[in-house]
C-alpha positions in Angstrom: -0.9 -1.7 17.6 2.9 -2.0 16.6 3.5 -4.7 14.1 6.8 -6.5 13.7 8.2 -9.2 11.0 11.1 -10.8 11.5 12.3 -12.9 8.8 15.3 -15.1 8.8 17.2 -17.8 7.8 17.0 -21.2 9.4 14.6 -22.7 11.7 15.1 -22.5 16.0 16.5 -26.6 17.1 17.4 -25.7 20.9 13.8 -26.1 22.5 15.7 -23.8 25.4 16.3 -20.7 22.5 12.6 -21.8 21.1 11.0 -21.4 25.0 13.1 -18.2 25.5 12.0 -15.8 22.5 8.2 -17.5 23.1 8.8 -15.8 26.2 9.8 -12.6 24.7 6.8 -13.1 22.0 4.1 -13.2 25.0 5.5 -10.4 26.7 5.1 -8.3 24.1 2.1 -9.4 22.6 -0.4 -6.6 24.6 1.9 -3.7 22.7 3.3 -5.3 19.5 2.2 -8.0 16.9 4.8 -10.7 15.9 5.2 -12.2 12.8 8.6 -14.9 12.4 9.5 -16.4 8.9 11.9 -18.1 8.8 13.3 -19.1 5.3 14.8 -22.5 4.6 17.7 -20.5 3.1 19.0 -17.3 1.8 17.7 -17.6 -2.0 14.2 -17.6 0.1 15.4 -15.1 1.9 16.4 -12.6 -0.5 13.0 -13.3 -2.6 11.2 -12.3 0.1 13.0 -9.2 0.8 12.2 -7.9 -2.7 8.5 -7.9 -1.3 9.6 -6.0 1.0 8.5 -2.2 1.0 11.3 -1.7 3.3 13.4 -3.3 6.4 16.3 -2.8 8.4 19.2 -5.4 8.2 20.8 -6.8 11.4 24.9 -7.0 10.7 27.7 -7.0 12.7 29.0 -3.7 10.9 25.9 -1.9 11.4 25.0 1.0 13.4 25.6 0.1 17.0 23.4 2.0 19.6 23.0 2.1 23.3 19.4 0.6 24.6 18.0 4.0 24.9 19.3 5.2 21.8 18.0 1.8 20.1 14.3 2.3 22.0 14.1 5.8 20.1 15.3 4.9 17.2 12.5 1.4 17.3 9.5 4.2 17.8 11.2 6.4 15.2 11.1 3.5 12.6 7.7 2.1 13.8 6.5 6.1 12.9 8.0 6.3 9.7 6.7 2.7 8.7 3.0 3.0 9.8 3.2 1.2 12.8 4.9 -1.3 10.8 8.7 -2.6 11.1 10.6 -5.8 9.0 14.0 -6.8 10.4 15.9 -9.4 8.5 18.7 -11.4 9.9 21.0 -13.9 7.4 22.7 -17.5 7.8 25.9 -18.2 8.7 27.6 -15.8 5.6 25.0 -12.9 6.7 22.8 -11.2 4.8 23.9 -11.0 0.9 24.8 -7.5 -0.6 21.6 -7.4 -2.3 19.7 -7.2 0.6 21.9 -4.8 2.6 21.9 -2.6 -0.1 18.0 -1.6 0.2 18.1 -2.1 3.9 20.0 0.0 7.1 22.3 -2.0 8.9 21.9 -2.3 12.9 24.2 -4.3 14.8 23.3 -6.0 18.5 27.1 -6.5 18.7 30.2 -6.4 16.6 30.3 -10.1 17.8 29.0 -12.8 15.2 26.4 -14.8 16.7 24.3 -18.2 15.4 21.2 -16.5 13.8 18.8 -18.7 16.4 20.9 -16.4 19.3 20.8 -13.4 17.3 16.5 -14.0 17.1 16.8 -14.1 21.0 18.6 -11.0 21.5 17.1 -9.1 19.3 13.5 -9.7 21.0 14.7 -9.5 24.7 16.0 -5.9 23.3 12.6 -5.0 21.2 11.3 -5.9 24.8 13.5 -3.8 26.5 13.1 -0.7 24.3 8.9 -0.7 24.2 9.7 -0.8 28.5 12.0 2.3 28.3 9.1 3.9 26.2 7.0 2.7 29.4 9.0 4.0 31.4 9.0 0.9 33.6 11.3 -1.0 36.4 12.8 -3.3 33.1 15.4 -1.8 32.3 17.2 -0.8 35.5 
């Protein structure tokens, strides 16, 4: 089974954004086990990112990819990590150089979004790129 952390800053208040990536969560539950942190703030953050073996950083200036292109390059990092993937996501400044610096940058968007919205979009597209893998009706 695929294992994912997600660890970020701040904590979920919209119930609506909480219900939405619960959704996403179940969903992907029979393929991929989920693991959310999420660190009262980015001293936290950045302490545990240095126990981290490694992760990939979600920025606005990172590498941008197209859903297919992002579903390949998901399984690639799953491979290359054991079955195992961390993704971190900062606060409202981002993530702080010393965490970019051991991590690659993706970006969902050149757009800035709140980090609870960027947690949503970011599971509806893990969802998205385990059903291209599938090959299911999903993504169409």
């Amino acid at each position: 089974m695929l294992k994912l952390k997600i660890l970020s800053v701040g904590k979920t208040k919209e119930k609506w954004l909480e219900e939405a990536f619960s959704e996403y969560v179940k969903r992907l539950n029979p393929s991929v086990q989920i693991e959310c942190i999420w660190a009262k703030d980015t001293p936290q953050l950045v302490e545990w990112a240095q126990k981290e073996h490694s992760y990939l950083c979600l920025d606005p200036s990172g590498h941008l990819f197209t859903s297919e292109e992002f579903s390949r390059f998901l399984i690639q990092q799953w491979e290359k990590g054991g079955s195992r993937l961390t993704l971190m996501i900062g606060g409202a400044e981002g993530l702080p150089q010393e965490i970019k610096q051991k991590g690659s940058s993706i970006s969902l968007s050149p757009l800035t979004f709140t980090h609870q919205i960027t947690r949503l979009v970011l599971i509806e597209q893990i969802y998205r790129a385990i059903e291209i893998q599938k090959g299911s009706q999903y993504h169409k």
